[in-house]
C-alpha positions as CSV (number, residue, x, y, z in Angstrom):
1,X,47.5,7.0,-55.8
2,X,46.3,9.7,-58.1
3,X,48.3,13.3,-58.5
4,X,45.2,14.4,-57.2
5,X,45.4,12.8,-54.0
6,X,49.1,13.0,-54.2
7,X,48.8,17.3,-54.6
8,X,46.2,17.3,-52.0
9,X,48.4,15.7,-49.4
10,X,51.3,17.9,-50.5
11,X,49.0,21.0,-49.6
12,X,47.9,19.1,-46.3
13,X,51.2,18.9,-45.1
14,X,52.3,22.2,-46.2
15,X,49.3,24.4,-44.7
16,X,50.3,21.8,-40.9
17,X,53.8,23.0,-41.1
18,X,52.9,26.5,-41.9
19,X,50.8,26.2,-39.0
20,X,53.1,24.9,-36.8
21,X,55.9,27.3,-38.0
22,X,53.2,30.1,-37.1
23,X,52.3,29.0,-33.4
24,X,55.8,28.3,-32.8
25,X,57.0,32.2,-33.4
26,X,53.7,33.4,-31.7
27,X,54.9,31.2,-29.0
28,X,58.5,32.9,-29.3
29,X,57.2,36.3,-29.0
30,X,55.0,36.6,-26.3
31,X,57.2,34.5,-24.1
32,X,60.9,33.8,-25.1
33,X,63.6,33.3,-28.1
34,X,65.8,31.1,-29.1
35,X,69.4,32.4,-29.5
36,X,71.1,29.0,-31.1
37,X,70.4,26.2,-28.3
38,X,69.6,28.6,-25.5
39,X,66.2,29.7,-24.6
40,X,66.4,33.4,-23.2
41,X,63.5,34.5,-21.3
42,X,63.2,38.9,-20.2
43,X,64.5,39.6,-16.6
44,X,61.0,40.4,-15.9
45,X,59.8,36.8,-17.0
46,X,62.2,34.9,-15.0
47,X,61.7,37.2,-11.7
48,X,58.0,36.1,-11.9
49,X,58.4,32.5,-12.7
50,X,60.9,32.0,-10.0
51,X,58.0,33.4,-7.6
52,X,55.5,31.1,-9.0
53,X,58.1,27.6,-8.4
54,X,56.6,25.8,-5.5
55,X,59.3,24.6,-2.8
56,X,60.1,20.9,-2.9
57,X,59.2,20.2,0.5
58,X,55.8,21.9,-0.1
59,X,55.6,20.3,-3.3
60,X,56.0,16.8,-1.9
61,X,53.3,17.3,0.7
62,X,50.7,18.5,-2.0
63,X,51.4,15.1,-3.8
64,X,48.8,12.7,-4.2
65,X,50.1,9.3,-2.1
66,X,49.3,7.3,-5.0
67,X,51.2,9.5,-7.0
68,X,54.2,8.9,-4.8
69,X,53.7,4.8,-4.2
70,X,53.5,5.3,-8.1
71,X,56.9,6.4,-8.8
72,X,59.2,3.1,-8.7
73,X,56.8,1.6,-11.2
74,X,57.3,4.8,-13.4
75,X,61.1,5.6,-13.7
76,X,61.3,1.7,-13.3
77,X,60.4,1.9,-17.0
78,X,64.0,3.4,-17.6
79,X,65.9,0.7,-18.4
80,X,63.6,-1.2,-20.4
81,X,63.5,2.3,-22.4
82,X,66.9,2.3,-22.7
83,X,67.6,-1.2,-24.2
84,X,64.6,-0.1,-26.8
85,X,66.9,3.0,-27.4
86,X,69.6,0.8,-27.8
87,X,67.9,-1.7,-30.0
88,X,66.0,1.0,-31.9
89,X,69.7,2.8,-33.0
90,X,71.6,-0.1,-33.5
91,X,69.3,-1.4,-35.9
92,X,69.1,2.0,-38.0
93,X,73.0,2.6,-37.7
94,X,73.8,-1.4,-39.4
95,X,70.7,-1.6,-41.6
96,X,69.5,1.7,-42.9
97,X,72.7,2.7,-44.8
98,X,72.1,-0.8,-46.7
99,X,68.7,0.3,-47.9
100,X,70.0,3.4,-48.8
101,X,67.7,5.0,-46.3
102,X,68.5,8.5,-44.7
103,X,69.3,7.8,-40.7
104,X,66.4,9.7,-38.1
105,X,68.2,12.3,-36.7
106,X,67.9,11.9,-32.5
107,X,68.1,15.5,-32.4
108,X,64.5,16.4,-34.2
109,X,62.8,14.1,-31.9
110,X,64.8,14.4,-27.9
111,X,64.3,18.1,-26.7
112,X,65.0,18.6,-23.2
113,X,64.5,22.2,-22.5
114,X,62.4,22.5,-19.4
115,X,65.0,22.5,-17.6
116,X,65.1,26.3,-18.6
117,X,61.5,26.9,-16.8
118,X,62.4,28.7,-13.4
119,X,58.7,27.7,-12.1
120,X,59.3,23.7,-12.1
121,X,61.2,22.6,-9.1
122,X,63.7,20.2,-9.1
123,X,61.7,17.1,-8.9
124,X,59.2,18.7,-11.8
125,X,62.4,19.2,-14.1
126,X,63.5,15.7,-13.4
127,X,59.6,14.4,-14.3
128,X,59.7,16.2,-17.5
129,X,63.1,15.6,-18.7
130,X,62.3,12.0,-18.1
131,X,58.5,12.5,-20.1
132,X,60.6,14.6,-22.7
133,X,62.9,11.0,-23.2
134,X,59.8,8.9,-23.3
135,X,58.2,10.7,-26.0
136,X,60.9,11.9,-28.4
137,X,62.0,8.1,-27.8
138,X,58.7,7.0,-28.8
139,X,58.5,8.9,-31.7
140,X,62.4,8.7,-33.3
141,X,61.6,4.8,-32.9
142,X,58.0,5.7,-34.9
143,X,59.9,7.6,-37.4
144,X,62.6,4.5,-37.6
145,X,59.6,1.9,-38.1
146,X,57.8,4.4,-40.6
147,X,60.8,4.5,-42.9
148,X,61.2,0.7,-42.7
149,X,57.7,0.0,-43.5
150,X,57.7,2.2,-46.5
151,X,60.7,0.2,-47.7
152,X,59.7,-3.3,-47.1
153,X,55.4,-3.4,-47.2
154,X,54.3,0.6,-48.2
155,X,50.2,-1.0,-48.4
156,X,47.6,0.6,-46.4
157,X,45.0,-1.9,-44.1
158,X,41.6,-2.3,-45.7
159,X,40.8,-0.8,-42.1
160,X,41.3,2.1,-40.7
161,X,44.6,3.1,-39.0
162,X,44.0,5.4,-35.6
163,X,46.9,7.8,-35.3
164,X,48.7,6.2,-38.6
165,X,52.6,7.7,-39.3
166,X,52.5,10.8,-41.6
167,X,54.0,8.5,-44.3
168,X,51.2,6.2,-44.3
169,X,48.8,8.0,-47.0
170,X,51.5,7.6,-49.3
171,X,51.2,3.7,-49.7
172,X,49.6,1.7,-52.1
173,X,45.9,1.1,-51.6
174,X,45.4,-2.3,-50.1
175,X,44.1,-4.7,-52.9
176,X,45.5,-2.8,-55.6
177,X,48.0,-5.7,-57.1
178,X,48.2,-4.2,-60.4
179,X,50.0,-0.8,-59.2
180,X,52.3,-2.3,-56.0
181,X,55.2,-3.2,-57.8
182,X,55.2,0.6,-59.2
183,X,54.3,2.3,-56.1
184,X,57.0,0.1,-54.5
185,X,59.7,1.7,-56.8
186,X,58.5,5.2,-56.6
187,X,58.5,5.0,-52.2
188,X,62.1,3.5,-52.3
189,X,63.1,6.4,-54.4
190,X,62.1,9.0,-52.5
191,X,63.8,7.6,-49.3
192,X,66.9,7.6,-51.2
193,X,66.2,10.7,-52.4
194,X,65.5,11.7,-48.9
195,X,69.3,10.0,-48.0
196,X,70.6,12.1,-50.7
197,X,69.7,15.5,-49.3
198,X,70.8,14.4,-46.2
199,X,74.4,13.9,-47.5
200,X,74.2,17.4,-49.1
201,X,73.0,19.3,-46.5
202,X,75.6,17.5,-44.1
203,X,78.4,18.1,-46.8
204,X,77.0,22.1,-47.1
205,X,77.1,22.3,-43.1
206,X,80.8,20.8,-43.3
207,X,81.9,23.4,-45.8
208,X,80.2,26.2,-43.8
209,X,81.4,25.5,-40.6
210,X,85.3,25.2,-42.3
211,X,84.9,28.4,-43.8
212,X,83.4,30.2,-40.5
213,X,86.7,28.7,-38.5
214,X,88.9,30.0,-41.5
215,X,87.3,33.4,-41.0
């Protein structure tokens, strides 16, 4: 990979999280904040979304049949999820710290704040706490694989990848023998560099919270 390439991803990624940053405080102020792990709505906001919930019983009758004969297959997929989950965590807990690779943090990826929404009823909070588990599962195991793969085989496919891991474009170009074993080296440093800012900022967030309980 070229600096080139290499500064133009680096600008990529930057300008997507400075979007994403941007959308996310638009979102914040036109229709809540976040005051530490609480999402706050106005008086006003709740009053009006507890009008617009729809009853359970009425709820239930609106529901498609095959939506309803649907359901055992659906939240039958909950244990199988769950042994992934398992399988998933186990693996990063024994193995990563051997590679030197920073652990996926379950927290960046399983958000379950819905619950917060006064329009769902009870059955629509339970759907999308359970949606919210599949995906961020998804996801934290996608983020788990990525890391992997840019430790053991960081080569791209001579085809193209549909919805390929935001590591991906880092990777040697497939074919290109005479630069792996460098490209190799230079992706296993930055995941430990990657573990070693973790440490810091863990160590930084130890101090701080032992100086907050001194004060």
């Amino acid at each position: 990979m070229t600096d080139r390439i290499r500064d133009l991803l680096g600008q990529i990624n930057s300008l997507q999280n400075e979007l994403k940053k941007a959308l996310h405080e638009q979102e914040h102020r036109v229709f809540f904040e976040l005051q530490g792990k609480r999402v706050v709505f106005e008086q006003s906001v709740r009053e009006a979304h507890k009008h617009l919930r729809t009853g359970l019983f009425r709820w239930l009758s609106q529901s498609r049949p095959q939506s309803l004969l649907s359901a055992p297959i659906i939240y039958g997929m909950a244990l199988p999820l769950v042994l992934f989950d398992l399988c998933m965590s186990l693996y990063q807990w024994t193995c990563f710290p051997l590679y030197g690779i920073a652990r996926v943090r379950r927290s960046d990826y399983f958000v379950f704040d819905r619950a917060h929404l006064a329009y769902l009823n009870v059955v629509e909070k339970i759907n999308c706490a359970y949606c919210s588990y599949g995906n961020g599962l998804l996801a934290y195991a996608s983020e788990i694989t990525a890391r992997t793969e840019q430790y053991w085989c960081p080569i791209k496919h001579a085809r193209k990848v549909a919805n390929a891991h935001h590591r991906y474009e880092q990777f040697a170009n497939y074919g290109d023998g005479e630069h792996y074993a460098q490209q190799l080296h230079v992706l296993r440093q930055s995941l430990a560099e990657e573990e070693n800012r973790r440490t810091e900022d863990g160590t930084e967030r130890r101090t701080h919270e032992r100086r907050t309980e001194d004060d």
